[in-house]
BATORPA-737908 format. One line per field, with one value per residue (C-alpha): x, y negated, z; residue number from 1; residue in one letter. Coordinates in nm, 2 decimals. Layout:
! residues N
xx = c(X;...)
yy = c(Y;...)
zz = c(Z;...)
k = c(NUM;...)
r = c(A;...)
END
This chain:
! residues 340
xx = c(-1.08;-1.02;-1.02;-1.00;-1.38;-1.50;-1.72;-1.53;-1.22;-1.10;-1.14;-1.36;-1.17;-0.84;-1.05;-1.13;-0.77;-0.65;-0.91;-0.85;-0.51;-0.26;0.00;-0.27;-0.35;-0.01;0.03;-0.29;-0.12;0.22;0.09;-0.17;-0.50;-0.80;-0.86;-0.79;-1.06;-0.93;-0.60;-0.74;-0.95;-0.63;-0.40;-0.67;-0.70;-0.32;-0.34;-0.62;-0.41;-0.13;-0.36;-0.56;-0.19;-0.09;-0.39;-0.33;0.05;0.11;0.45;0.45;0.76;0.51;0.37;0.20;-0.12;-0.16;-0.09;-0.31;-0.67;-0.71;-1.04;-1.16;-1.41;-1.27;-1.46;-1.14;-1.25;-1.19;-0.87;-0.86;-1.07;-1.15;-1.17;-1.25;-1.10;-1.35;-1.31;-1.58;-1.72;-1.97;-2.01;-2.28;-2.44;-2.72;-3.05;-3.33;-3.66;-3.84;-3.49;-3.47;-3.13;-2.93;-2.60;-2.49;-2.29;-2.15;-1.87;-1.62;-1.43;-1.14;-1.13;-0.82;-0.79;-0.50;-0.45;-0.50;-0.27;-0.20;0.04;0.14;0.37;0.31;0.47;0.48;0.49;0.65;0.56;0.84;0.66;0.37;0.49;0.70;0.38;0.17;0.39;0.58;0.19;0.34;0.16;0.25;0.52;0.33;0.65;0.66;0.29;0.39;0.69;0.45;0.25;0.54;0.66;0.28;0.26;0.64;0.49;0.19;0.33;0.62;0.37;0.18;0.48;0.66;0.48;0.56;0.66;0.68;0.35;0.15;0.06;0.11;0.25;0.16;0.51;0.51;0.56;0.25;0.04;0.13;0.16;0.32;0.72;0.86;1.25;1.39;1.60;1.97;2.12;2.25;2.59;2.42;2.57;2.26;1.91;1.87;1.68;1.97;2.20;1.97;1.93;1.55;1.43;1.56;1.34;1.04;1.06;1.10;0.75;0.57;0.67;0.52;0.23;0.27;0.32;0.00;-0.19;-0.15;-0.12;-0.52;-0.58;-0.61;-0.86;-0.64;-0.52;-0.30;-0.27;0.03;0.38;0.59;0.92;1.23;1.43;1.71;1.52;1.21;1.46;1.61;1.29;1.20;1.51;1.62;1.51;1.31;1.53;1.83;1.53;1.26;1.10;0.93;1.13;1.10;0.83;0.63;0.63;0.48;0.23;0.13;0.12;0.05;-0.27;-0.33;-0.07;-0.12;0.05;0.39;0.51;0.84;0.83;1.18;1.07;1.15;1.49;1.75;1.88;1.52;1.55;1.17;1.12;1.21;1.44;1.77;2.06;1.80;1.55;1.21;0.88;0.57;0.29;-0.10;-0.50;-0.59;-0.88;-1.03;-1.17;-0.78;-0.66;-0.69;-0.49;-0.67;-0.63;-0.92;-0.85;-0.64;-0.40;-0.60;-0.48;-0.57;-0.73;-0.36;-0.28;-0.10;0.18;0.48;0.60;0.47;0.10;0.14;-0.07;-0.07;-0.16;-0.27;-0.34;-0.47;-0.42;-0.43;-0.22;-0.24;-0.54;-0.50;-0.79;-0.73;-0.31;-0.25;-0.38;-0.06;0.35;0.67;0.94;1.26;1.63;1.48)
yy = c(-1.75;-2.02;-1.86;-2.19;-2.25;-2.47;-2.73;-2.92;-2.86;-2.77;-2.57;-2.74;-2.55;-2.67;-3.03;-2.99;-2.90;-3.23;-3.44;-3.37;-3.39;-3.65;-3.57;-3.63;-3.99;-4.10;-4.00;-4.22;-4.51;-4.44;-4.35;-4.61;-4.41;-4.56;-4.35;-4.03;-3.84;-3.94;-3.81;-3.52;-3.44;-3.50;-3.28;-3.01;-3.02;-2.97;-2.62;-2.54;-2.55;-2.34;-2.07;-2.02;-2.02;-1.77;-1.53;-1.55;-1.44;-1.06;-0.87;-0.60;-0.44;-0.34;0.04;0.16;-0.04;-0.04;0.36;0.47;0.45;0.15;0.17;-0.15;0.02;0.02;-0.26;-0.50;-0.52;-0.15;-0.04;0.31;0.51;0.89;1.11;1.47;1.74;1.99;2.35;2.55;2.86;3.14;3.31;3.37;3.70;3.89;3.90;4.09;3.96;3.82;3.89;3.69;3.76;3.50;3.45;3.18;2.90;2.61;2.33;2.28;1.97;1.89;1.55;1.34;0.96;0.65;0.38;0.04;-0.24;-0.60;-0.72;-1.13;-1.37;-1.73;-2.04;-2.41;-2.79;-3.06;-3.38;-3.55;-3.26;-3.41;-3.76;-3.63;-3.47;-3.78;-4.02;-3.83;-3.72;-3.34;-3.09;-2.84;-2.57;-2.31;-2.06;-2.12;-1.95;-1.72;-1.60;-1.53;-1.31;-1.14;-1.05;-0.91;-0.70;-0.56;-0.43;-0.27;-0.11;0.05;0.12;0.30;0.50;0.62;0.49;0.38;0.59;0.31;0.19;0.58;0.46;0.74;0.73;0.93;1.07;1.08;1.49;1.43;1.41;1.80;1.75;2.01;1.99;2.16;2.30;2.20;2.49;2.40;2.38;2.65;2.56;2.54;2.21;1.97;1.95;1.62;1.55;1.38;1.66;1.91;2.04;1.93;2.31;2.29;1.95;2.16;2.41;2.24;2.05;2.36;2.49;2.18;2.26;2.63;2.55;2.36;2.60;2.88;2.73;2.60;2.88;2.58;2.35;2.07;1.98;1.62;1.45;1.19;1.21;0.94;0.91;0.74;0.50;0.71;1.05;0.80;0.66;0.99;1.18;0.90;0.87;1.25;1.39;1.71;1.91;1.80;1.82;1.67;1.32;1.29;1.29;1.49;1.30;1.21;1.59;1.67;1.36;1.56;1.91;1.95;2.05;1.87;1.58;1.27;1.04;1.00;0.66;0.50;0.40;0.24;0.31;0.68;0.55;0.73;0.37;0.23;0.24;0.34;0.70;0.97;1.15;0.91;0.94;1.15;1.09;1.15;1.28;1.28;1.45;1.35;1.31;0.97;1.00;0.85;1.17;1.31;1.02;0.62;0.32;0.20;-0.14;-0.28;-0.64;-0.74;-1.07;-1.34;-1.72;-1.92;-2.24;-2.47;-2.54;-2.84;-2.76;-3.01;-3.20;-2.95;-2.81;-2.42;-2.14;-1.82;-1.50;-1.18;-0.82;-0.48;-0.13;0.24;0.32;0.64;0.85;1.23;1.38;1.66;1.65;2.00;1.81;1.62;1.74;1.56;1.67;1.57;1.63;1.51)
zz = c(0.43;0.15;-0.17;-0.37;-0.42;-0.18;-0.32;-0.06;-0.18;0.15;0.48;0.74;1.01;0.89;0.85;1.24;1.34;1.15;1.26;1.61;1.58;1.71;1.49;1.18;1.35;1.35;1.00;0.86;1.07;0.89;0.58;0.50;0.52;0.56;0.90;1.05;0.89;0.54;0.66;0.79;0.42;0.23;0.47;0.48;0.08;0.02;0.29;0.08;-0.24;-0.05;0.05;-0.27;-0.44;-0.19;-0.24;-0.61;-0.51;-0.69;-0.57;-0.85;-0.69;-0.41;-0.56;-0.25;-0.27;-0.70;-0.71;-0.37;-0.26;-0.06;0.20;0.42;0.56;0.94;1.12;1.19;1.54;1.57;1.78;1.66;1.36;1.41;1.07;1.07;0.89;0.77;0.68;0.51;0.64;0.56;0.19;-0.05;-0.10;-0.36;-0.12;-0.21;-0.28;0.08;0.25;0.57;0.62;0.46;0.48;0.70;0.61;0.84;0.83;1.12;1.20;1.38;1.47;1.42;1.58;1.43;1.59;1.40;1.47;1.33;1.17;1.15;0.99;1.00;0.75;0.85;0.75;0.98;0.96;0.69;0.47;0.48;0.45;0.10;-0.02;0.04;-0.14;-0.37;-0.51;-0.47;-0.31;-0.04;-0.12;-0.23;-0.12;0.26;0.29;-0.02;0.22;0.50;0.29;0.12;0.52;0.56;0.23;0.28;0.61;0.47;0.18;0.37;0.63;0.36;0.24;0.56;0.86;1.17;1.46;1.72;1.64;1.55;1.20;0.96;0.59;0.35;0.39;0.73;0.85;1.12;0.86;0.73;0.38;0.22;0.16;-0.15;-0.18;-0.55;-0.65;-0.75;-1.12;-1.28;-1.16;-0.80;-0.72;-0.71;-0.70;-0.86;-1.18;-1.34;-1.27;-1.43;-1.82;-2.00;-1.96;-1.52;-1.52;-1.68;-1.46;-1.14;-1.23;-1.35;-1.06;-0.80;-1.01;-0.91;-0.57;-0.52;-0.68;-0.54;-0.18;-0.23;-0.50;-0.74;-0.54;-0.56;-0.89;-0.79;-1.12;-1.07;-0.99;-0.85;-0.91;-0.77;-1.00;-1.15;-1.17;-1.37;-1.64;-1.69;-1.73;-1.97;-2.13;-2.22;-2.53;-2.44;-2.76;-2.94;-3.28;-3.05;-3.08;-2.74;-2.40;-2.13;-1.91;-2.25;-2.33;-2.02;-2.01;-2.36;-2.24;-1.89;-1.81;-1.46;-1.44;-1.60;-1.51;-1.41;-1.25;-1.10;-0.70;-0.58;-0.24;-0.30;-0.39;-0.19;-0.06;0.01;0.37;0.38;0.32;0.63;0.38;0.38;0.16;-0.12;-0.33;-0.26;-0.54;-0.40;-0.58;-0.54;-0.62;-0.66;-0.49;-0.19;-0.12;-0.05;0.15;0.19;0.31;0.53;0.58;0.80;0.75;0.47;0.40;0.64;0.69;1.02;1.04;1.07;1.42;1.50;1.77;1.84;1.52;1.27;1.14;1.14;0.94;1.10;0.91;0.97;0.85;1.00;0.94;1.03;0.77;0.56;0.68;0.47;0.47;0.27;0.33;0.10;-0.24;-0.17;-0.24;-0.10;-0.29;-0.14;-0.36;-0.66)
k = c(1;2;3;4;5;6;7;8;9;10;11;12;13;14;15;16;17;18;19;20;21;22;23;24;25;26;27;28;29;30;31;32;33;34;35;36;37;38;39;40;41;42;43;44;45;46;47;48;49;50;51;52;53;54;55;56;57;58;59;60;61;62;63;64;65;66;67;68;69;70;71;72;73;74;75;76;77;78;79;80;81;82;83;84;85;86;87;88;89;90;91;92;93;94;95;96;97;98;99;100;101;102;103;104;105;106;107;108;109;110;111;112;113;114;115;116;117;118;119;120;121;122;123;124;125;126;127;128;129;130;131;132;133;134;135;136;137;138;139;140;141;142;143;144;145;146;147;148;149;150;151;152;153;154;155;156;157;158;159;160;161;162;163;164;165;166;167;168;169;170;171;172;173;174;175;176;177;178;179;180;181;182;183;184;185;186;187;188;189;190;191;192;193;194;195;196;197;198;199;200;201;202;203;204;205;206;207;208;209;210;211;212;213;214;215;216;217;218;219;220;221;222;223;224;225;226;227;228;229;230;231;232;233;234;235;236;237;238;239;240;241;242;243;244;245;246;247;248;249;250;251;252;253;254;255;256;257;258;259;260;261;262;263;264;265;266;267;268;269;270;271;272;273;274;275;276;277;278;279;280;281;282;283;284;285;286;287;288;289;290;291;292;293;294;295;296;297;298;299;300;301;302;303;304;305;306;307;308;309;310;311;312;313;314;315;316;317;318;319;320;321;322;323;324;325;326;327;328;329;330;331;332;333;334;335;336;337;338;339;340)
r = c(X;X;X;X;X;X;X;X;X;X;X;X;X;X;X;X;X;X;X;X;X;X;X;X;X;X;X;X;X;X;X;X;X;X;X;X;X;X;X;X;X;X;X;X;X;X;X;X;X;X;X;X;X;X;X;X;X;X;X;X;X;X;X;X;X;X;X;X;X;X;X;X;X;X;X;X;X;X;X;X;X;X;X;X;X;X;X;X;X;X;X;X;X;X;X;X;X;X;X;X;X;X;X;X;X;X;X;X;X;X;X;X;X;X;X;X;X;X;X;X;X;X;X;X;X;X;X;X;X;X;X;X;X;X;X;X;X;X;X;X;X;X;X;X;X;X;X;X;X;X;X;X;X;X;X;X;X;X;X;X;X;X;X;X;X;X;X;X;X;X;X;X;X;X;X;X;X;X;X;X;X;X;X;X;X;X;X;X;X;X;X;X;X;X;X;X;X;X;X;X;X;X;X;X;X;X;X;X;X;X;X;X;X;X;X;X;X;X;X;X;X;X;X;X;X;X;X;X;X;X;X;X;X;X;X;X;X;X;X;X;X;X;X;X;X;X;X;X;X;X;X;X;X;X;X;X;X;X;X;X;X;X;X;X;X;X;X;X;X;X;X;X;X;X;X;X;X;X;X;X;X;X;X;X;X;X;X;X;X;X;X;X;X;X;X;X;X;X;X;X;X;X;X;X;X;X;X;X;X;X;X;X;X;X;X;X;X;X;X;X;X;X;X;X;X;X;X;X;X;X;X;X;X;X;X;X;X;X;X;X)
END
């Protein structure tokens, strides 16, 4: 769609939409055009502004789509996309010279089907708005068609986190998508599982032990390298000196000394109060790979903005997005870790 670099300066299709429009003919009578099409160029130039603005738009409070693999390579005509799941099978053995005998070895897949599904907003301008922008030599708020894509990306990301049931997308949270669950043990006075409620050598252990836990379960084929983080258990792990004599805090001591994570990063959405994740009232870590290989959002056709479409007193834009949401293809180089 318009990305802001049309030698025209504007969209043709929205130039079309104006042109043929009624509403656009009464505004070059009222406001002094020299024509319709004039109208229509100047009209079609301000939506241009508003949807190169919009594309420009950055919600940094959105984590899912900067921390995961993001894949657009679903057709967006497509209504489902099948993956398989492959396991390895056959070994290796010592053959002897001209041995005919070898050892056979095969891949088996299991194939697994999502749905894809759209998701839309839309953001409008009546008439008296373009009138204002015309002679006040202001363009179109930017914010009505920001708002639209703000609806849009809110969708996707928590889409990405937790899915949705109604619809069959999966999240990378989501239990259909079998990625491995991991029970926190308690403090030492056995009252809580939280980070916050822990001492610095508890916190160690619990993520030497996630570590552990992934290890052994894939003995050590996946290695995930981050770990998100809800708010409070982030700032504490940040904030807590790992010794009383010690100069780096806990989450810097293991950035330094662990030998498979690096990185460690705050997501809100694992907040207990988030209202996104399928663990309510606790929070949420979530271990993983970033790796296209492990899993993807996949998000056929990302943000999208209509040609406008005149309808009563008003020129409206709608927008679109589609996606199949998280697709885990390998869902045991992955750890949810609720309690935390």
């Amino acid at each position: 769609m318009t990305n802001g670099h049309n030698p025209r300066g504007y969209d043709p299709a929205d130039y079309r939409a104006l042109a043929n429009s009624s509403l656009a003919e009464a505004l070059a009578a009222e406001l002094r055009f020299d024509g319709k099409e004039d109208a229509a160029v100047f009209f079609a130039r301000e939506l241009d502004h508003v949807k190169a603005g919009t594309y420009d738009k950055i919600y940094p409070e959105f984590t899912a789509l900067k921390l995961f693999p993001v894949s657009s390579e679903v057709n967006p005509g497509a209504e489902s996309v099948t993956f398989y799941g492959f396991e390895k099978t056959g070994m290796a053995a010592i053959i002897h010279n001209y041995g005919t005998d070898l050892p056979r070895t095969d891949t088996h897949g299991v194939p697994v089907t999502r749905p894809v599904k759209s998701l839309g907003a839309s953001c409008g301008y009546s008439n008296q708005e373009m009138r204002a922008s015309r002679l006040a030599g202001k363009s179109l708020d930017i914010r009505k068609a920001a708002s639209a894509k703000y609806a849009i990306d809110y969708e996707i990301n928590r889409i990405a986190w937790a899915g949705d049931k109604r619809s069959g997308l999966q999240g990378v949270l989501s239990p259909e998508n079998d990625v491995p669950v991991f029970a926190l043990k308690t403090n030492a006075a056995g009252t809580s599982t939280k980070f916050v409620d822990k001492t610095p050598e508890e916190q160690l252990r619990d993520i030497a032990e996630m570590v552990r836990f992934t290890a052994a379960l894939t003995n050590s084929v996946e290695r995930p390298d981050t770990l998100a983080l809800p708010t409070e258990a982030y700032l504490h792990l940040f904030d807590t000196p790992r010794s009383a004599d010690s100069d780096l805090s806990i989450g810097e001591w293991i950035l330094k000394n662990s030998p498979r994570l690096k990185k460690i990063v705050e997501a809100p959405e694992l907040n207990p109060d988030s209202g996104i994740t399928p663990y309510p009232g606790t929070g949420v870590g979530f271990m993983f790979s970033r790796d296209s290989m492990k899993f993807t959002i996949e998000i056929p056709m990302p943000f999208y903005q209509y040609p406008v479409q005149p309808r009563n007193l008003e020129f409206v834009v709608p927008c679109e997005s589609r996606m199949a949401g998280a697709i885990m293809f390998r869902p045991l180089s992955a750890l949810i870790v609720p309690g935390i």
